[in-house]
C-alpha positions in Angstrom: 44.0 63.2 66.6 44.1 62.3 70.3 47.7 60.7 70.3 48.7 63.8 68.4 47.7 65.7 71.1 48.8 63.6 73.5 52.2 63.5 72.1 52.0 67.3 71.9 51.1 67.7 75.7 53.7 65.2 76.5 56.2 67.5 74.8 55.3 70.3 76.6 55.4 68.8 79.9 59.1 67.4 79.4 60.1 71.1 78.4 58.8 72.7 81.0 60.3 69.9 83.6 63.6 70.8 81.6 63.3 74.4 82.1 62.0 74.3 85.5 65.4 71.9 85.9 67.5 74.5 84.4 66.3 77.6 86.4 66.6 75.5 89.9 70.2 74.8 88.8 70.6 78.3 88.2 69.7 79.2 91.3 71.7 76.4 93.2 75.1 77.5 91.4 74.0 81.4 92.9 72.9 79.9 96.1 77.1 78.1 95.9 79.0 81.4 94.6 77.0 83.2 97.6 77.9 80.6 100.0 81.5 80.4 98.8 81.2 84.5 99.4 80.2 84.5 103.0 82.6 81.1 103.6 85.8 83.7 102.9 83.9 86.9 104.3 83.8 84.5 107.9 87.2 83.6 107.7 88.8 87.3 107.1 86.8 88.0 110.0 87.5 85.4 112.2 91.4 85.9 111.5 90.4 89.4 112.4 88.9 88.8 115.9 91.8 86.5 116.6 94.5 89.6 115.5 92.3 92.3 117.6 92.0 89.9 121.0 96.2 89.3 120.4 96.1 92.9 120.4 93.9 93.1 123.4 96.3 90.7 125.1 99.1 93.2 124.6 97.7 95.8 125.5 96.3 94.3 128.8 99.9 93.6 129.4 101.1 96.8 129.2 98.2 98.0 131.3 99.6 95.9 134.1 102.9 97.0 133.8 101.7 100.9 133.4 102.7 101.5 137.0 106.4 100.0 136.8 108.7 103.4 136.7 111.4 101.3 134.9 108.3 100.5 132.1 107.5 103.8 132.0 111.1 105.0 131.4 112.0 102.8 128.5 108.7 103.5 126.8 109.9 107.7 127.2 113.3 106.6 125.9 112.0 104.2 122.6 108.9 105.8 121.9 109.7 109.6 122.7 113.7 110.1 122.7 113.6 111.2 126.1 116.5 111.0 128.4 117.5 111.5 131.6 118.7 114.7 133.6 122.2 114.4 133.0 122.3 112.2 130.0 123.5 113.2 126.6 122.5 112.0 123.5 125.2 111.1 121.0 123.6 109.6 117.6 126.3 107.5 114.9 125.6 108.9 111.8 127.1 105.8 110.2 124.6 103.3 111.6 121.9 105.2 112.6 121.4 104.3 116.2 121.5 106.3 119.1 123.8 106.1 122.0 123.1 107.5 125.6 125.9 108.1 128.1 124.7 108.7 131.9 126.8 111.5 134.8 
C-alpha cells in the first residue's frame, strides 16, 4: 500500500510541476505580446519627437527670419494672395497659377 501511495503522490507532484510549467509559460508569452506592444508604442513615439523637433527647427527658422520685410512679403503673397499697391493680379485659367505684374 505504501508504494501505491507513493506512486500516487509522485503523480500528483509531476502534475502540478506540469501545470505550474504551463501557467508560468502562459504568463511569459503575455509578459512577450506586452513587451512587443510597448516596443512599437516607443518607436511611434520616438519617430514622433523626432517629426515635432524637425518641426521645431522650422519654425525656429522662420522665427529668425520674422523681421526680414522681404520674408514677410512673400509669406503675404503665398500664404494670403496679397499684393502690392500697384500690382494687379492676372490668374491663367488654363494652368491654374497666378501671375503678378508690378507699375
Amino acid at each position: 500500500m505504501a508504494a501505491k501511495a507513493k506512486k500516487q503522490t509522485g503523480i500528483f507532484a509531476l502534475a502540478l510541476v506540469l501545470l505550474m510549467i504551463f501557467v508560468v509559460g502562459m504568463r511569459l508569452m503575455g509578459m512577450r505580446e506586452k513587451l512587443a506592444s510597448a516596443q512599437a508604442e516607443r518607436e511611434m513615439l520616438t519617430e514622433r519627437v523626432a517629426k515635432a523637433r524637425q518641426e521645431n527647427r522650422s519654425l525656429e527658422a522662420a522665427l529668425d527670419r520674422a523681421e526680414d520685410p522681404e520674408y514677410l512679403q512673400q509669406l503675404a503673397r503665398e500664404k494670403l494672395g496679397m499684393v502690392s499697391p500697384g500690382e494687379k493680379d492676372f490668374y491663367d485659367v488654363s494652368r491654374q497659377t497666378a501671375q503678378r505684374t508690378g507699375p
